[in-house]
N, C-alpha and C positions, 0 to 999 in steps of 0.2 A: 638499423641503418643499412639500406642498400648501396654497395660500392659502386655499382657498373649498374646505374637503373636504363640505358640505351638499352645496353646487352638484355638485360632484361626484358624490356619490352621486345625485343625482335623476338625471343621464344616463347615467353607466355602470350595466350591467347584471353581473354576473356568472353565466357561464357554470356549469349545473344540474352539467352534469360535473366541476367544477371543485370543487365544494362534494360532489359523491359521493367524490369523493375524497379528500375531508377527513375527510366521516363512515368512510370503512372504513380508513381510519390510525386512528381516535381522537381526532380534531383539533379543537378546539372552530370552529363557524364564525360564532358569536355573541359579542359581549363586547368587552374590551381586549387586551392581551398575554397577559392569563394565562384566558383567557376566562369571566370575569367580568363581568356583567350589571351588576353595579353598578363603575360607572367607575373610580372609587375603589380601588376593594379589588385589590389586588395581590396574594392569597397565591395561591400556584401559579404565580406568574410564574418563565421558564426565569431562571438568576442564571447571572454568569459564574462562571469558574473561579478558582481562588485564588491570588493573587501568588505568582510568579515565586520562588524564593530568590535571595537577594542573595548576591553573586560569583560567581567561574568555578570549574569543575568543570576538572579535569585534562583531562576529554577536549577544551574550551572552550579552556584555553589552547594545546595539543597542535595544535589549529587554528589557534589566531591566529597561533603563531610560524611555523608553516608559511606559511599565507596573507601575512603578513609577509615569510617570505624569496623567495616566489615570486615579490611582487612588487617585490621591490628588485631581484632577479636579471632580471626582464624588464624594467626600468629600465636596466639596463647591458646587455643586448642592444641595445634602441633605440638607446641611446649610442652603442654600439660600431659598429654597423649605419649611423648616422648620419657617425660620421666617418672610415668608410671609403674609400676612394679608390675613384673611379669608372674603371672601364678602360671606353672604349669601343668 
């Protein structure tokens, strides 16, 4: 978060290259998010993507029960490893 983005802008400068390379992408380098002049207006702004679908996919559970038994099996390695008898 910037407190004072004025101030800000009156000392930093941005780099001419910096803004050449905005213009040969296409990139707006004036405006808000969607760059637009008027502050307000949002249309053209980038939107995210669209939830997720609700529950697990076969290949989602095919992992978990995996992930699940690897780690219970490396739980009784430690065990085992732990109370094994030390030969010196």
């Amino acid at each position: 978060m910037v407190e004072a983005p004025l101030e800000m802008q009156k000392s930093m400068k941005i780099p001419e290259e910096h803004i050449n390379q905005c213009k040969d992408a296409g990139l707006p380098t004036e405006g808000n998010a969607a760059g637009n002049t008027d502050f307000l207006d949002l249309r053209g702004e980038n939107q995210s993507p669209g939830r997720l679908p609700s529950g697990f996919t076969a290949r989602g559970i095919v992992a978990l029960v995996f992930s699940c038994i690897s780690g219970v099996l490396g739980l009784v390695v430690i065990a085992w490893y732990g109370m094994a008898e030390v030969n010196p």
